[in-house]
N, CA, C and O atoms as a GROMACS GRO file, in nm:
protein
  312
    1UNK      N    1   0.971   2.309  -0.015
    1UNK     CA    2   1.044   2.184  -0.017
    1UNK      C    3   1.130   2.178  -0.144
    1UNK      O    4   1.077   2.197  -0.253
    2UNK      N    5   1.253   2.155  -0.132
    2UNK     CA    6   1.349   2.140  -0.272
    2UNK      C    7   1.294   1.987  -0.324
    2UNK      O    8   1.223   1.898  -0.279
    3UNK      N    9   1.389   2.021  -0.473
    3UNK     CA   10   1.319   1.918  -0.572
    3UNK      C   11   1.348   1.727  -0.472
    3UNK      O   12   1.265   1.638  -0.455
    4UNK      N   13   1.461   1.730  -0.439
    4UNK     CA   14   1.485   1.637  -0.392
    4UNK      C   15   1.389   1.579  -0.267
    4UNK      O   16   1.337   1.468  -0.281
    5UNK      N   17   1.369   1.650  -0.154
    5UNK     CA   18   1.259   1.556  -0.080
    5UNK      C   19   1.120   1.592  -0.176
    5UNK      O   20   1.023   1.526  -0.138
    6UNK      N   21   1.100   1.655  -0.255
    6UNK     CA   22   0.962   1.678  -0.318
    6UNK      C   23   0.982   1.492  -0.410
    6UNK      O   24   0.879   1.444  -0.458
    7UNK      N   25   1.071   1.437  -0.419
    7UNK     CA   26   1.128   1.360  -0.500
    7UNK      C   27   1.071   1.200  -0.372
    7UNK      O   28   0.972   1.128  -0.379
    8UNK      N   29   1.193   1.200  -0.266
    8UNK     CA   30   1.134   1.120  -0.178
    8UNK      C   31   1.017   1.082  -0.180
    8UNK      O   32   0.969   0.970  -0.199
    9UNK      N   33   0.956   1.214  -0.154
    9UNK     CA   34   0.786   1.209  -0.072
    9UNK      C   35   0.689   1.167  -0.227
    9UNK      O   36   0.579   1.112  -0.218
   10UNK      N   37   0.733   1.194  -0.323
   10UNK     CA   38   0.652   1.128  -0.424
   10UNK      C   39   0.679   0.981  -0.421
   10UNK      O   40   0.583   0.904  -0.418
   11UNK      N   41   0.811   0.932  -0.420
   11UNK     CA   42   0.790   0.773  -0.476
   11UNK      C   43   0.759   0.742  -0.310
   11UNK      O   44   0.719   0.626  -0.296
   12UNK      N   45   0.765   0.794  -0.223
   12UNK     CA   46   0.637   0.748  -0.094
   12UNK      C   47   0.508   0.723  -0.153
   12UNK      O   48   0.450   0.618  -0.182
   13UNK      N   49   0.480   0.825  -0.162
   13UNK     CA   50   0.316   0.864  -0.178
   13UNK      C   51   0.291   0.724  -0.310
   13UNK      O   52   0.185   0.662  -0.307
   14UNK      N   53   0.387   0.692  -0.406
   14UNK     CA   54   0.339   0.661  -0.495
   14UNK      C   55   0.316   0.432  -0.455
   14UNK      O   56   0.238   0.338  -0.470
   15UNK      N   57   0.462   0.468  -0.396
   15UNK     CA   58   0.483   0.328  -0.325
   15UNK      C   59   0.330   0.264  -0.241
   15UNK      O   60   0.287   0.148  -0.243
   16UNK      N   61   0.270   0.386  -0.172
   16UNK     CA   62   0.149   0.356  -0.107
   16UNK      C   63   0.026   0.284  -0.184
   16UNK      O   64  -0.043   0.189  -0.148
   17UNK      N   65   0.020   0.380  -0.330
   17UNK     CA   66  -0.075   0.378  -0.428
   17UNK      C   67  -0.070   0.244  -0.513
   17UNK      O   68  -0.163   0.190  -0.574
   18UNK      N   69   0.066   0.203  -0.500
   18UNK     CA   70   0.075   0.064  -0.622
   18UNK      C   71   0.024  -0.041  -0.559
   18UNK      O   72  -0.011  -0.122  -0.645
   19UNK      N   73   0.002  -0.080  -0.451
   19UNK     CA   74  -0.084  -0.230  -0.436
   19UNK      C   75  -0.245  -0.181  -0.458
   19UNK      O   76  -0.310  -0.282  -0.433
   20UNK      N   77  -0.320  -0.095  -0.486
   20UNK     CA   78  -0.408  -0.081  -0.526
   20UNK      C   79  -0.461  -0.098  -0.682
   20UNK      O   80  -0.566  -0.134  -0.736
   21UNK      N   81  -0.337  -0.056  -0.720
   21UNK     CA   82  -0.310  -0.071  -0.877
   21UNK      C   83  -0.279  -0.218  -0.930
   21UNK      O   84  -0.336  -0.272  -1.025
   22UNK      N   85  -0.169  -0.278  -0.846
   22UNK     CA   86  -0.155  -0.426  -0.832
   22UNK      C   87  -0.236  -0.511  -0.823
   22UNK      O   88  -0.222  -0.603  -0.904
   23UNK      N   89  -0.370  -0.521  -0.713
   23UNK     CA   90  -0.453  -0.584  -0.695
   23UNK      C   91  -0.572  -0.601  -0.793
   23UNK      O   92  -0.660  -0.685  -0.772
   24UNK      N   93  -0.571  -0.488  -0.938
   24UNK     CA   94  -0.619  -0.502  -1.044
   24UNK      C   95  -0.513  -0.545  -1.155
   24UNK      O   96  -0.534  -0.507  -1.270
   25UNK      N   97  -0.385  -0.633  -1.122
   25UNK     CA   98  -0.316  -0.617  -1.219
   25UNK      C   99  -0.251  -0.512  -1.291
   25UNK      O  100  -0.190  -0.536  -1.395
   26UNK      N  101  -0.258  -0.423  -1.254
   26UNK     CA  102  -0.193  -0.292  -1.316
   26UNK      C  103  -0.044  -0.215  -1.217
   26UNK      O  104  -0.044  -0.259  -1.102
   27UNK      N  105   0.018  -0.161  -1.231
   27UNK     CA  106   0.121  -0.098  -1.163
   27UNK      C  107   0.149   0.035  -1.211
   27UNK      O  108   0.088   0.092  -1.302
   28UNK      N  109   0.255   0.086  -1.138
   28UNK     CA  110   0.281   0.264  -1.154
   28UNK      C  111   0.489   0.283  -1.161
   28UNK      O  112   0.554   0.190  -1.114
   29UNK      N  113   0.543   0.370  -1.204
   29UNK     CA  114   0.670   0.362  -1.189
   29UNK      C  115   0.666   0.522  -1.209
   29UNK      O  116   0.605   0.593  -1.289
   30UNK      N  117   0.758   0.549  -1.098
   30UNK     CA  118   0.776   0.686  -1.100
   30UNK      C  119   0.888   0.702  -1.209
   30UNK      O  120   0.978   0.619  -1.220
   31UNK      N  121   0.875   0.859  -1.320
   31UNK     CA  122   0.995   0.873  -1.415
   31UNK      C  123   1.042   0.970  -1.363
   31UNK      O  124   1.143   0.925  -1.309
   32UNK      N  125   1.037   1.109  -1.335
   32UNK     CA  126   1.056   1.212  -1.285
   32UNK      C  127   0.986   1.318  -1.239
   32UNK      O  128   0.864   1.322  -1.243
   33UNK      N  129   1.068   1.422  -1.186
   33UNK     CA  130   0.962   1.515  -1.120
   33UNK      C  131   1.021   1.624  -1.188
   33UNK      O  132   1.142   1.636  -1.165
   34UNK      N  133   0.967   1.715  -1.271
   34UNK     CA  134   1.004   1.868  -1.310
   34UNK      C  135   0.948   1.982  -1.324
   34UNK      O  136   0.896   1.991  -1.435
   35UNK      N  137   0.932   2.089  -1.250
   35UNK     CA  138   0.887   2.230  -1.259
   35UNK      C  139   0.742   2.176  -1.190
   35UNK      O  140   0.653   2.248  -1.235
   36UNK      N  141   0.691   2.081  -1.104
   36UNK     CA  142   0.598   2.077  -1.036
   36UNK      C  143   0.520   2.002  -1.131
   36UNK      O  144   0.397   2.002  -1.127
   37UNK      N  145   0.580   1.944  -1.206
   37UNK     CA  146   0.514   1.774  -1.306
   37UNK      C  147   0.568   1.699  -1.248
   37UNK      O  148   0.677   1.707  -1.191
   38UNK      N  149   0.492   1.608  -1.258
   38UNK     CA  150   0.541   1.448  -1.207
   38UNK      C  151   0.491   1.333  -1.324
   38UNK      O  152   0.378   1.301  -1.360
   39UNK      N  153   0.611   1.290  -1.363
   39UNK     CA  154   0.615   1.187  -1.494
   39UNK      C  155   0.588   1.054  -1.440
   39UNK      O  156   0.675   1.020  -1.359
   40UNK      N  157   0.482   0.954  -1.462
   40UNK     CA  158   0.486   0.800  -1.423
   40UNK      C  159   0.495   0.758  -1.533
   40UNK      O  160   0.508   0.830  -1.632
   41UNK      N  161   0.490   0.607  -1.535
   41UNK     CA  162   0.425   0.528  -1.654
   41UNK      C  163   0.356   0.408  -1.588
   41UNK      O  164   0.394   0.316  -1.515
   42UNK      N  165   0.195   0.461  -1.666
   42UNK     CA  166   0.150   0.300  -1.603
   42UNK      C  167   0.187   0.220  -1.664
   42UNK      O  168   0.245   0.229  -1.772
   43UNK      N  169   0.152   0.100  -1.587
   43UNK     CA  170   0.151  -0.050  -1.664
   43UNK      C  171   0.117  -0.192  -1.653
   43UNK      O  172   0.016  -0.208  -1.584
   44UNK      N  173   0.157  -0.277  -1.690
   44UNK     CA  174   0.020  -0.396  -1.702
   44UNK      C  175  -0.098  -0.358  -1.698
   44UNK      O  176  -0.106  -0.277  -1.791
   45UNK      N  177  -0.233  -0.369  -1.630
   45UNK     CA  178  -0.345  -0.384  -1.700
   45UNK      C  179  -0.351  -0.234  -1.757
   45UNK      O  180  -0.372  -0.191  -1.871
   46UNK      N  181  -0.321  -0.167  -1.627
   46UNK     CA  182  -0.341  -0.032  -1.656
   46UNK      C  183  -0.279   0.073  -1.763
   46UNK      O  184  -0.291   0.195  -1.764
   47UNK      N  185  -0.210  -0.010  -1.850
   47UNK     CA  186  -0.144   0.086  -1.961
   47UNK      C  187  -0.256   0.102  -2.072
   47UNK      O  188  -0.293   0.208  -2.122
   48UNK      N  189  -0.315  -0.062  -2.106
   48UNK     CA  190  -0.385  -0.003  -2.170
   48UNK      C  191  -0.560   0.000  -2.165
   48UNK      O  192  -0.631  -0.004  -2.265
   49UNK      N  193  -0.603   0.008  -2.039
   49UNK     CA  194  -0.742   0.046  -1.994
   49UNK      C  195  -0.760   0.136  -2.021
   49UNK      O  196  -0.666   0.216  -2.033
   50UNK      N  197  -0.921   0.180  -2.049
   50UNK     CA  198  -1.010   0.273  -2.087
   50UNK      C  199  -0.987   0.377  -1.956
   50UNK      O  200  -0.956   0.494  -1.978
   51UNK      N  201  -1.006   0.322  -1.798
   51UNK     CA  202  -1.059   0.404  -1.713
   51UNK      C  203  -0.895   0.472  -1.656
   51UNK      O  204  -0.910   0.534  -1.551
   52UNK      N  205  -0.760   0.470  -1.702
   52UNK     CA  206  -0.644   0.475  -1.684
   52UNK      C  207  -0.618   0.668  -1.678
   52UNK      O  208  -0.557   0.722  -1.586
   53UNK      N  209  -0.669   0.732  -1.775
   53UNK     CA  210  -0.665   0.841  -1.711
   53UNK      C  211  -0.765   0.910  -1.597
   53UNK      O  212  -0.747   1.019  -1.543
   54UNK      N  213  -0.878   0.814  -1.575
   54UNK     CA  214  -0.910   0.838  -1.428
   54UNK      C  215  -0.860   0.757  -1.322
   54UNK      O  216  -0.892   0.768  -1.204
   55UNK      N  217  -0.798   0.692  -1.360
   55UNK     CA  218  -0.715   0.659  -1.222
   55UNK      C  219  -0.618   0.745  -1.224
   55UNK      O  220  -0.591   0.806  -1.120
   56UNK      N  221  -0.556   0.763  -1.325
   56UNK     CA  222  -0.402   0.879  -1.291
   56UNK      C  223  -0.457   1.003  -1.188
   56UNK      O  224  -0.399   1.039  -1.086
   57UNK      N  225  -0.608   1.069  -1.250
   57UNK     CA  226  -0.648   1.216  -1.222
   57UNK      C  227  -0.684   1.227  -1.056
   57UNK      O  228  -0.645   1.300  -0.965
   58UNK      N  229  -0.785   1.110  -1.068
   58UNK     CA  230  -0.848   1.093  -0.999
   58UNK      C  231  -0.757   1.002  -0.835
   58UNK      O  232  -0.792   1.015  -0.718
   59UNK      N  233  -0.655   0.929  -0.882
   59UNK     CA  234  -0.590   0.858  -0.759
   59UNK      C  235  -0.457   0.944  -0.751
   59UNK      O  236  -0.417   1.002  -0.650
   60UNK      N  237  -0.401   0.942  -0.862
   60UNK     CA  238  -0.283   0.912  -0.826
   60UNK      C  239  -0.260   1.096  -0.835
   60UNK      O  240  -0.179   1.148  -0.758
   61UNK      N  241  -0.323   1.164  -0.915
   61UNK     CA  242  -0.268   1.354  -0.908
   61UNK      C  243  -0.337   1.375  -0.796
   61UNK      O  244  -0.272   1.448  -0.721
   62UNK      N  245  -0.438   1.343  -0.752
   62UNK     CA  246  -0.520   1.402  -0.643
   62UNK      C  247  -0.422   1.359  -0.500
   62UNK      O  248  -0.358   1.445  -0.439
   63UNK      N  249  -0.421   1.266  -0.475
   63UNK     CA  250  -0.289   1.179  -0.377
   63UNK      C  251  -0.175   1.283  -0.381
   63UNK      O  252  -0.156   1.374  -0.300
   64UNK      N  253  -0.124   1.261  -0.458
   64UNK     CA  254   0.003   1.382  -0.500
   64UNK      C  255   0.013   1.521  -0.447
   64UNK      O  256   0.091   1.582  -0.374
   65UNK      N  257  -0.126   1.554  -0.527
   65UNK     CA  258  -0.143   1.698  -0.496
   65UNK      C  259  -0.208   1.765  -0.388
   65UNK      O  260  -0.221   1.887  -0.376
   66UNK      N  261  -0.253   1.665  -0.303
   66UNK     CA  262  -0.325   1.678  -0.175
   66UNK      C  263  -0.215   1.669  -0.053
   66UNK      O  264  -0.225   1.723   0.057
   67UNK      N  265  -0.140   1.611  -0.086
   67UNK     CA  266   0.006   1.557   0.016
   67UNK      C  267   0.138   1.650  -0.035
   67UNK      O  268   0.213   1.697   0.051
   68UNK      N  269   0.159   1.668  -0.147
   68UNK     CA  270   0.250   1.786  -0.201
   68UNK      C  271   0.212   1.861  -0.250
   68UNK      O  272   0.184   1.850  -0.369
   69UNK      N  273   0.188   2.016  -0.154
   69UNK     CA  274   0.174   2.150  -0.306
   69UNK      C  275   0.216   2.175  -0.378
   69UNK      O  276   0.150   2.225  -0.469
   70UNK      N  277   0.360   2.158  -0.390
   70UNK     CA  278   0.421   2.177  -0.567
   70UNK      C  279   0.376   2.183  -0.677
   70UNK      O  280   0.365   2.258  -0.774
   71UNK      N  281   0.335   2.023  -0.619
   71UNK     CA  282   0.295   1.952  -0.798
   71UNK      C  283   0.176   2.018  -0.780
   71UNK      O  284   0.118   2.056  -0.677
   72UNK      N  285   0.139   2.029  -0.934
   72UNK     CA  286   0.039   2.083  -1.017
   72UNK      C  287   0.022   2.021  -1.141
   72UNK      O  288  -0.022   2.084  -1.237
   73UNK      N  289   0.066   1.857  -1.148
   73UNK     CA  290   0.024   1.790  -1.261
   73UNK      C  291   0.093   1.670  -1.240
   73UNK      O  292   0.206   1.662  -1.191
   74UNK      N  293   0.003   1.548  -1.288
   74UNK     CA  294   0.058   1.391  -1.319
   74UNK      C  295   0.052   1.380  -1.453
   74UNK      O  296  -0.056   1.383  -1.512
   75UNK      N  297   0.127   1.372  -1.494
   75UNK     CA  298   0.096   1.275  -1.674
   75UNK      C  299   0.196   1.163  -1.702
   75UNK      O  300   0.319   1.159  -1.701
   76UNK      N  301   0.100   1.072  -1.726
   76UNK     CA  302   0.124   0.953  -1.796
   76UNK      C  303   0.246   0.944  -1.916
   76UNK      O  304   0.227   1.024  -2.007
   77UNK      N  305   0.385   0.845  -1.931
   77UNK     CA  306   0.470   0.853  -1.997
   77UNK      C  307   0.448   0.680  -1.998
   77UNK      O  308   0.461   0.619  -1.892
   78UNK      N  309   0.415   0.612  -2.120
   78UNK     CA  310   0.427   0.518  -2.162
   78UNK      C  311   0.524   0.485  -2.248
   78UNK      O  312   0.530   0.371  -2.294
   0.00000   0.00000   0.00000
């Protein structure tokens, strides 16, 4: 898949993930996608919670990386 629908299909995948994040007060914004990284930034509750890099690992790379093979990493850009 070129970078561009790899691009689509993330802020899909990610669009799915934010009312989960929402419904704790927290949200997600996609920044970019490069060399099979994918840049977000959380925010509201979730920027600065304790359990925030297990939600990234655990929801939002696993989501990602289960639905796109490319990626091979989420990290957090605050």
């Amino acid at each position: 898949m070129d970078d561009k629908k790899n691009i689509e299909k993330i802020e899909e995948v990610i669009n799915r993930i934010k009312p989960y994040l929402q419904a704790d007060g927290g949200d997600i914004q996609f920044k970019r996608y490069e060399n099979g990284v994918v840049y977000v930034s959380l925010k509201g509750s979730c920027s600065g919670c304790p359990m925030a890099s297990i939600t990234l690992k655990e929801m939002v790379e696993n989501v990602l990386i289960s639905e796109i093979p490319e990626i091979i990493k989420v990290i957090n850009e605050n």
